[in-house]
MMTF fields as JSON, N, C-alpha, C and O atoms, coordinates in Angstrom:
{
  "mmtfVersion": "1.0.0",
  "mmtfProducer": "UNKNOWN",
  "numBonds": 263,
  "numAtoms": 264,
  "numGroups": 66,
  "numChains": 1,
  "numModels": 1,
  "chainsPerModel": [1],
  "groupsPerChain": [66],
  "chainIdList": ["A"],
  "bondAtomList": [4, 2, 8, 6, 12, 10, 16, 14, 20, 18, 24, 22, 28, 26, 32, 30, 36, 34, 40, 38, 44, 42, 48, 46, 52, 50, 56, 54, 60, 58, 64, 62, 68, 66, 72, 70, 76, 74, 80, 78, 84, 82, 88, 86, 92, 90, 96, 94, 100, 98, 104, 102, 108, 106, 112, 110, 116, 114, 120, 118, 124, 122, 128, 126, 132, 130, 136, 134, 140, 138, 144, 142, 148, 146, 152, 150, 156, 154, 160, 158, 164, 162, 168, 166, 172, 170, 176, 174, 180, 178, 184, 182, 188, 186, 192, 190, 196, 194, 200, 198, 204, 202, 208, 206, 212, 210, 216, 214, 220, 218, 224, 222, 228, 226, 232, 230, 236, 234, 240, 238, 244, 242, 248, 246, 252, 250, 256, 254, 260, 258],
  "bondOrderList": [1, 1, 1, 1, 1, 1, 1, 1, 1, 1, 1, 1, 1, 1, 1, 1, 1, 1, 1, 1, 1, 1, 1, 1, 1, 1, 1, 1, 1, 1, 1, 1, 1, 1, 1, 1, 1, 1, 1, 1, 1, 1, 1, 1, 1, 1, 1, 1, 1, 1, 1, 1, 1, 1, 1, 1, 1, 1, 1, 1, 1, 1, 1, 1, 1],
  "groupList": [{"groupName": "UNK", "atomNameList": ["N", "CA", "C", "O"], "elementList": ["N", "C", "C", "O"], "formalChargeList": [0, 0, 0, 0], "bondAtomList": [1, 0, 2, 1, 3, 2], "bondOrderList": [1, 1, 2], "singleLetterCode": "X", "chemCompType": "L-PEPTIDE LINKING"}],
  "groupTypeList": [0, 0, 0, 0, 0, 0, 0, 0, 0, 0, 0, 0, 0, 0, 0, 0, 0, 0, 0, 0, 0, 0, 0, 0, 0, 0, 0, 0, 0, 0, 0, 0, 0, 0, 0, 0, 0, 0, 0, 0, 0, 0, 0, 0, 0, 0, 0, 0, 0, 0, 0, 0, 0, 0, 0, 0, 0, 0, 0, 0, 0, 0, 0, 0, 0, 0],
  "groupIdList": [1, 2, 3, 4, 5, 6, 7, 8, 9, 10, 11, 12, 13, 14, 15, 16, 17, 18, 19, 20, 21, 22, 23, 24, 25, 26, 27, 28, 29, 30, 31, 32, 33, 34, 35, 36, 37, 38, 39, 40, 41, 42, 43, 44, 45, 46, 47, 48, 49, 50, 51, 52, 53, 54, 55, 56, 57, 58, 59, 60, 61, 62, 63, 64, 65, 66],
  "secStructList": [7, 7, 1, 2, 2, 2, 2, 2, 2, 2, 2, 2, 2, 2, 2, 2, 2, 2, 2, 2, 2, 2, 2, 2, 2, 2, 2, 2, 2, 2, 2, 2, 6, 6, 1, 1, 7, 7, 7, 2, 2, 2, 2, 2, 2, 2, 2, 2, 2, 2, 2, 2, 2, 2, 2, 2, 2, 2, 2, 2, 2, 2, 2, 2, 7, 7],
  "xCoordList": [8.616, 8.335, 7.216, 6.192, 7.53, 6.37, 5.156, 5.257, 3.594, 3.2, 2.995, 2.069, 3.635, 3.741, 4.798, 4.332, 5.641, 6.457, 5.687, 6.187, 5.029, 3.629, 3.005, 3.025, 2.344, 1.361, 2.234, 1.592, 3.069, 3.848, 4.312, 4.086, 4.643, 4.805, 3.917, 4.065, 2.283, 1.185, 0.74, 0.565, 0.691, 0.834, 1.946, 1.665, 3.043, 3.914, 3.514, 3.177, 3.508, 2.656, 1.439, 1.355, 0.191, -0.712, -0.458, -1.172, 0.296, 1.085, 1.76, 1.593, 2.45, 3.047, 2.168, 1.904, 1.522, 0.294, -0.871, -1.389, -0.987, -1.898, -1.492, -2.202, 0.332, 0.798, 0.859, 0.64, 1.232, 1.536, 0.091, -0.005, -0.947, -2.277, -2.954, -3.924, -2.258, -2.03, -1.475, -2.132, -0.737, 0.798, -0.004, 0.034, -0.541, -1.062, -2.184, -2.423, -2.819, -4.021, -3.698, -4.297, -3.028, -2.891, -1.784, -1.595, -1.233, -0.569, -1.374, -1.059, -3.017, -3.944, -4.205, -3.995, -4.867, -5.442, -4.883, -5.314, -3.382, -2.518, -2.572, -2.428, -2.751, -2.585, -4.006, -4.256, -4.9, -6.457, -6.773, -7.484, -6.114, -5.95, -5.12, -4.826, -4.602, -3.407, -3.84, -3.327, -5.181, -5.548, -6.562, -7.442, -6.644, -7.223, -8.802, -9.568, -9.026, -10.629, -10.62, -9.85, -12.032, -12.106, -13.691, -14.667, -13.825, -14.861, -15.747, -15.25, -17.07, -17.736, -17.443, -17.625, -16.918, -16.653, -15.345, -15.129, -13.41, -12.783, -13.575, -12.995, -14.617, -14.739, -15.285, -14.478, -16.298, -16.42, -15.344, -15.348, -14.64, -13.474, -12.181, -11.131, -12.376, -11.636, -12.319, -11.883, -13.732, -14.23, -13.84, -13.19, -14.288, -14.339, -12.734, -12.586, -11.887, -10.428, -10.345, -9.873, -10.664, -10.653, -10.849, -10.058, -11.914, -12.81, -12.105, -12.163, -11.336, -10.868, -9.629, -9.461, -8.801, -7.766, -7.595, -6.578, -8.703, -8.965, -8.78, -7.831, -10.168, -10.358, -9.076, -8.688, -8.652, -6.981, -6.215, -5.864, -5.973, -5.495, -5.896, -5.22, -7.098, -7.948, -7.415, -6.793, -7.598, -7.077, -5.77, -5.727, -4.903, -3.26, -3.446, -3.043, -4.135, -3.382, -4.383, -4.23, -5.42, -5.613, -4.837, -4.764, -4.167, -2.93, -1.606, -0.922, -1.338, -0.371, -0.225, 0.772, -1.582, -1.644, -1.974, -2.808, -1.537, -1.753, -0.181, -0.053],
  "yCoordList": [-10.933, -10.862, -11.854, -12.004, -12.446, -13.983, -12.686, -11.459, -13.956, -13.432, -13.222, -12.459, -13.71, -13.983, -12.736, -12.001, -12.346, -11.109, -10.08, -9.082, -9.885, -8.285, -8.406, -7.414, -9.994, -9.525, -8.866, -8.018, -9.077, -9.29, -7.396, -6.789, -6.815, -5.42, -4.577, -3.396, -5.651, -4.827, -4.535, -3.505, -5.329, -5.777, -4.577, -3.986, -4.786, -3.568, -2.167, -1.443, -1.88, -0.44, 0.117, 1.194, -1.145, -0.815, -0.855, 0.009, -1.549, -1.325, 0.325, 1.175, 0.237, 2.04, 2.79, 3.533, 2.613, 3.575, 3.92, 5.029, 3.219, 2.672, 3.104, 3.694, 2.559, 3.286, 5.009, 5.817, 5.266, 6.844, 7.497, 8.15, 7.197, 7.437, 7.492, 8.161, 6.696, 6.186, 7.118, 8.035, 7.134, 8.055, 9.873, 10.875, 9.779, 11.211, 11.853, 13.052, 10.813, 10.931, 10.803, 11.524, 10.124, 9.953, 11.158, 11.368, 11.751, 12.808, 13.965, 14.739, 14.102, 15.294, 14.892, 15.614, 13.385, 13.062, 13.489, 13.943, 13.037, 13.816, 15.469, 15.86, 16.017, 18.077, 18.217, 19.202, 17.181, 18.251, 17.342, 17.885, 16.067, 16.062, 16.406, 15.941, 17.41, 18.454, 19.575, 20.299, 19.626, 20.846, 21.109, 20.252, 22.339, 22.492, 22.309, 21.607, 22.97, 22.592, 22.848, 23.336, 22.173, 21.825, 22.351, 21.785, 23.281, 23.747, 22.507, 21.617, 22.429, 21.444, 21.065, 19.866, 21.862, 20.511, 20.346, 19.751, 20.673, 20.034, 18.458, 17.38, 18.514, 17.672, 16.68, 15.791, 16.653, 16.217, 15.317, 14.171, 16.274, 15.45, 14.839, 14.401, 14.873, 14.093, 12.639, 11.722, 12.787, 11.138, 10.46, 9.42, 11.114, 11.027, 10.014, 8.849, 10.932, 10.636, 9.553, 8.589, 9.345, 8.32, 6.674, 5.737, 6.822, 5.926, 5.559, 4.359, 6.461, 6.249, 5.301, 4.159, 5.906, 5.471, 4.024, 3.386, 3.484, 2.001, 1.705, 1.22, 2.248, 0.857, 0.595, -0.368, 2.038, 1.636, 0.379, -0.61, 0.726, -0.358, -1.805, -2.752, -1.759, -3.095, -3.329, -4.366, -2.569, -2.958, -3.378, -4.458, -2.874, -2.737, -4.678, -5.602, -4.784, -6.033, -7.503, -8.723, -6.501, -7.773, -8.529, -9.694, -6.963, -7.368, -7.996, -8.601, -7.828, -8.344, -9.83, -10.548, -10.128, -11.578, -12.288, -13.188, -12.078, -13.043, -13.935, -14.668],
  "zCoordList": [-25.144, -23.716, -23.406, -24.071, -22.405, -21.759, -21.605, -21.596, -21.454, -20.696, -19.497, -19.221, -18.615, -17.275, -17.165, -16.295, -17.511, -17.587, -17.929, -17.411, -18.344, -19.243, -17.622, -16.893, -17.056, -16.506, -15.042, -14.421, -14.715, -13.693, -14.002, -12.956, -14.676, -15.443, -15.118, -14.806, -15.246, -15.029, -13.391, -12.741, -13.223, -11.966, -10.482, -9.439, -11.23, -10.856, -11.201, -10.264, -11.927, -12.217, -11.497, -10.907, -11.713, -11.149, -9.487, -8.977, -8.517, -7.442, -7.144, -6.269, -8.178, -7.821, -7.712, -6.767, -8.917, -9.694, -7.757, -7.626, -7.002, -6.241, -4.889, -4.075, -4.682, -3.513, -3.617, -2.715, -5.031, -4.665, -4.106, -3.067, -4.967, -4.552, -3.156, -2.799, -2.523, -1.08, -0.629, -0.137, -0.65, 0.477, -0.019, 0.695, -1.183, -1.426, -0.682, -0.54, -0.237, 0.103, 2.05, 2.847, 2.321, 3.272, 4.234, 5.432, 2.916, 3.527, 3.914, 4.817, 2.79, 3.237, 4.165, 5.139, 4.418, 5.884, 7.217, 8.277, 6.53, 7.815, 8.396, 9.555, 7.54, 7.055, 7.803, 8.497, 7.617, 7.658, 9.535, 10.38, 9.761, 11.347, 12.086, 13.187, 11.417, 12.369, 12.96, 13.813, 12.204, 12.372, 13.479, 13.553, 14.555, 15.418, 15.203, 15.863, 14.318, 13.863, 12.134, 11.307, 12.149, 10.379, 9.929, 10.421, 9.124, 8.179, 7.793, 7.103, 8.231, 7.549, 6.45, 6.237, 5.4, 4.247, 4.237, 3.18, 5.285, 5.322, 6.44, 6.314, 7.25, 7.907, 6.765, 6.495, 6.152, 5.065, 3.949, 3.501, 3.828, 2.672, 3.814, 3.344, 5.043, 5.871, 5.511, 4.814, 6.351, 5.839, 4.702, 4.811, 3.132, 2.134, 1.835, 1.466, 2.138, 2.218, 2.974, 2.37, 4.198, 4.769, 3.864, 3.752, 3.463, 3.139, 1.857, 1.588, 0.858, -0.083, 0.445, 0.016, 1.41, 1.65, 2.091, 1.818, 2.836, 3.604, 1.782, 1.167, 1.271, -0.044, -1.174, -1.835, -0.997, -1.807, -1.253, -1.897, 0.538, 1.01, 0.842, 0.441, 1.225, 0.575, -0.899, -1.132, -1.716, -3.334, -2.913, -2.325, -3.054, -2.427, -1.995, -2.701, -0.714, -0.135, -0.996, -1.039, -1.584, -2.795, -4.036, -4.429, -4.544, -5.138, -4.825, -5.65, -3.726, -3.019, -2.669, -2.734, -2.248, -1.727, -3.04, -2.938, -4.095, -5.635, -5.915, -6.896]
}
């Protein structure tokens, strides 16, 4: 196997590996702003989540644009 094929492998994985993480996280985000009101620490792990979710994206479209 090239290495341009391994890295391209890795590359893909760490992509999946990255979206599911995404879509997981973004599905609580979704669950906990559905909700009429939120317990200081769901308000809490809303941000938290938030903040995770941008920098995945950020990772995400760093990988992408290579």
């Amino acid at each position: 196997m090239s290495k341009s094929s391994l890295s391209s492998e890795k590359l893909e994985f760490q992509l999946e590996r990255l979206t599911s993480k995404h879509q997981k996280i973004d599905a609580r985000v979704c669950e906990l702003d559905g909700r009429l009101s939120l317990t200081a620490d769901e308000e809490t792990e809303l941000q938290q989540l938030k903040k995770e979710k941008l920098a995945l994206k950020d990772e995400l479209a760093g990988l992408t644009s290579r």
